[in-house]
Phi, psi and omega in degrees: 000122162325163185284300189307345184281317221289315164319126173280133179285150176092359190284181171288324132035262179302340172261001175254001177251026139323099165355316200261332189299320191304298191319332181308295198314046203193077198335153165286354198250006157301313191280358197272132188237104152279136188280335189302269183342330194248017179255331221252320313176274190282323154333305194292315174306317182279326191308308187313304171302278182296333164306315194280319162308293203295332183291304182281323145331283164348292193283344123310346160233043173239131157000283198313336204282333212258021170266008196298134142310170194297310192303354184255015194235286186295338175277321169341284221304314166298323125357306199265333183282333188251330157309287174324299198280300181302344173240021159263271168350289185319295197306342146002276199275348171290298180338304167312295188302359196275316189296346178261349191080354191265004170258017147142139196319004182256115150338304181297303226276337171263012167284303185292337172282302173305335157289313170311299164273328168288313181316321219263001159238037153051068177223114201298103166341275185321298203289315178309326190273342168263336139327311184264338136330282246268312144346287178235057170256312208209053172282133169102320193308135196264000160251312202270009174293154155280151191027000161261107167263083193285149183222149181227183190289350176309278202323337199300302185333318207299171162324293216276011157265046166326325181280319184285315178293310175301320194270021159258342174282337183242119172262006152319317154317315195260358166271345180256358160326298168266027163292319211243339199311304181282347143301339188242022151310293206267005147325299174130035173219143349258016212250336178141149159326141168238005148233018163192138199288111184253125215271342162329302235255153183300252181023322201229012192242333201268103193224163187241327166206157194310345179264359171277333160308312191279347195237003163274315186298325169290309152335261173002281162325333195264291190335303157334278170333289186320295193308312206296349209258325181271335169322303181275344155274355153278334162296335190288308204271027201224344185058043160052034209233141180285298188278356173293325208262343162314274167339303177272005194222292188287314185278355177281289173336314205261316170318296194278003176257006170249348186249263197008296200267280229265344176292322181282327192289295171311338201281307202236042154198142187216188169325305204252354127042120163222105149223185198235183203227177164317305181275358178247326188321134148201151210270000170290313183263011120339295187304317173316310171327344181282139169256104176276173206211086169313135132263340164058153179086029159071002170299350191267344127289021160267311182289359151109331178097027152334308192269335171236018192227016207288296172348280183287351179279328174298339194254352184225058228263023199226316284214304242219082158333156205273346165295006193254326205259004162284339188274336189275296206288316222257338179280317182273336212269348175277308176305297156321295194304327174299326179283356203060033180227041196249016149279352179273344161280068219297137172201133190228155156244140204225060149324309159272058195284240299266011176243327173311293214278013177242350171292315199281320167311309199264359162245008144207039164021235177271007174268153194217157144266177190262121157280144196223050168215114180319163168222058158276357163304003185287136188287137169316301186283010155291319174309323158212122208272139164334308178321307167241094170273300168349148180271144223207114178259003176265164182294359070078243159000295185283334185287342155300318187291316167317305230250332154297354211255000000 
C-alpha cells in the first residue's frame, strides 16, 4: 500500500512527515561535510581499483602465469574483472557525492573532483549531475522523473512510448538490462545524450531561459572532452594494443556498468512500486517510494552506504554526505518509529541482488502503479522542500518554484 493510502488525512501523521520536522529528527553533525574524509573514501577506492590492475600484471608477467592451466588463467582474469569493475563503481559513488555537493563545501572542489572521478570511468560529470538532479527534484514523478521511464498501462497506450511498450513486451530484454543500461544510458535513452547536447532530446531543451541552456551546453563539451581524454588515456597506458585496453578497462567497465544499472534499479523498485502525478506528487512522500537494501558481505560499506542509505539521501539529497547516512537513516527510521510511521519505510535485505534484480526485471520490469488518490493533506512545504533551494538550470526547478509560492 502507498503512503498516500496509508497516512490519515488530518492526522497527527501528516505533520511529523513534514521536510522540516524529518530534518530535526536527524543529528547536525550529519549535514557537516569533510574534505579529509571524503578524500580518504576516494583514495582508498583508486588504491584498490589500481592494486587490482597491478595485481594482474604482476601475475602475468611473472613466470607462475605461463605455468598456469588456462582455467586458472581465466578465473585470475575474472576476479581481476570483478574487483576492478566494483571499485570503478565505488568511485562512482564518490564522484556522485561531488555531484550533489556533499564531498565538500566548496563547488569548484567538487566539480574538480567530480571530473576526476567520473572522467577515469569515462562519464560526463555535468550532464549525469543535471539528469540525476532533475531525478531527484521529481523522484517517483511518472513524466517529470529522470533515468526511470516508469510506465503504467495508461502511459502503454500513449504513441510516443515505444520504448516503454517495448521493455514491457519482451522480458528477454528487460533480463540483459543491466549489461547494455548504463551505456545506452549515457547514449541517450531515454532522458537525452550525456555526450552531446542535442537542443532535441528533453536533457537539453527543459531549460527555464536560454542562457542558462547554453551555458549547460558548453558543460556539457568540456565534460566530453574529459571523458575523451581519459579514454585515449587509458589506451595510451594499455600501449594501444586493443585486446590489453579490452581486459583492462573495458570489461571491469561493463562489470562496473552492470553494479550501476542494477544498484539504482533496486534503489526504486519492489513489488509495490508508486508513482504520481501533477495532482498527487509531493516529494516527501515520493521520496518514501525509495528502497533502502542490506546487500550484506560488507558491499554496502564499500559501496559507500549507496545501497542502504538510499531514503534519507533522497529527502536530503544536497545535505548528507555519504559517511552521514547510516547515523542519518538510523536517526529518521527512531523518528518514524516514535511516530507510528515506521511502516512507511521500505527496506529489504537483499543477499541475493545479483539474482534479485534480473528477477524483478523480468517479473514487472519498469512498471510501477498510478496513485490515484489526491494526497492533499500534506503541508504545502512537503511540496518543495528546503532541500532544494540551490540554483538549479532545469524548467524543473521553475515550475517547482510556482508551486511553492
Amino acid at each position: 500500500m502507498c503512503l498516500v493510502e496509508q497516512v490519515k488525512t488530518g492526522s497527527v501523521a501528516s505533520k511529523a512527515l513534514d521536510l522540516n520536522q524529518l530534518r530535526k529528527c536527524i543529528p547536525e553533525e550529519c549535514f557537516k561535510k569533510s574534505i579529509l574524509r571524503s578524500s580518504w573514501y576516494m583514495f582508498f577506492d583508486y588504491a584498490m581499483w589500481f592494486g587490482s590492475v597491478f595485481a594482474l600484471i604482476t601475475l602475468k608477467s611473472s613466470s607462475l602465469w605461463e605455468t598456469m592451466p588456462q582455467w586458472q588463467q581465466i578465473l585470475a582474469t575474472v576476479i581481476y574483472w570483478q574487483v576492478s569493475g566494483f571499485f570503478m563503481w565505488c568511485i562512482f559513488v564518490v564522484g556522485h557525492d561531488c555531484g550533489h555537493g556533499t564531498f565538500s563545501d566548496y563547488e569548484w572542489l567538487n566539480d574538480i573532483i567530480g571530473h576526476i572521478t567520473h572522467g577515469s570511468i569515462l562519464v560526463p560529470y555535468w550532464p549525469w549531475q543535471l539528469s540525476h538532479r532533475r531525478h531527484h527534484m521529481h523522484h517517483n514523478h511518472i513524466d517529470n522523473d529522470y533515468s526511470h521511464p516508469w510506465y503504467t498501462p495508461d502511459k502503454l497506450e500513449k504513441p510516443d512510448e515505444d520504448l516503454a511498450r517495448l521493455m514491457d513486451k519482451y522480458p528477454f530484454v528487460r533480463f540483459f538490462f543491466p549489461f547494455v543500461g548504463w551505456p545506452l544510458y549515457l547514449y541517450g535513452m531515454p532522458d537525452g545524450s550525456h555526450l552531446f547536447p542535442f537542443k532535441n532530446q528533453r536533457l537539453w531543451k527543459e531549460f527555464p531561459d536560454p542562457s542558462s541552456a547554453q551555458i549547460e551546453y558548453n558543460k556539457c563539451i568540456i565534460s566530453a572532452v574529459v571523458v575523451v581524454i581519459n579514454f585515449y588515456a587509458a589506451l595510451h597506458l594499455c600501449g594501444h594494443d586493443w585486446s590489453t585496453f579490452l581486459t583492462f578497462y573495458v570489461v571491469p567497465w561493463l562489470v562496473f556498468s552492470w553494479w550501476l544499472v542494477s544498484v539504482t534499479y533496486l534503489q526504486h523498485h519492489d513489488h509495490d512500486t508508486v508513482v504520481y502525478d501533477d495532482d498527487n506528487w509531493k516529494f516527501v512522500t515520493a521520496a518514501f517510494e525509495t528502497v533502502d537494501r542490506k546487500y550484506g558481505y560488507g558491499l554496502d560499506t564499500f559501496s559507500h552506504h549507496i545501497t542502504d542509505g538510499h531514503v534519507v539521501h533522497h529527502l536530503f539529497f544536497t545535505k548528507i554526505p555519504h559517511y552521514n547516512l547510516p547515523t542519518a537513516t538510523n536517526s529518521l527510521k527512531a523518528y518514524l518509529k516514535e511516530h507510528n510511521l515506521e511502516r512507511i519505510y521500505k527496506f529489504e535485505e537483499t543477499y541475493d541482488f545479483m539474482f534479485r534484480v534480473h528477477s524483478y526485471l523480468v517479473k514487472f520490469g519498469l512498471s510501477a502503479t498510478r496513485a490515484t488518490r489526491s494526497d492533499s493533506h500534506y503541508q504545502s512545504s512537503a511540496v518543495k522542500p528546503a532541500d532544494i533551494n540551490a540554483s538549479d538550470v532545469s524548467k524543473a526547478k521553475t515550475k517547482d518554484t510556482k508551486k511553492s509560492k
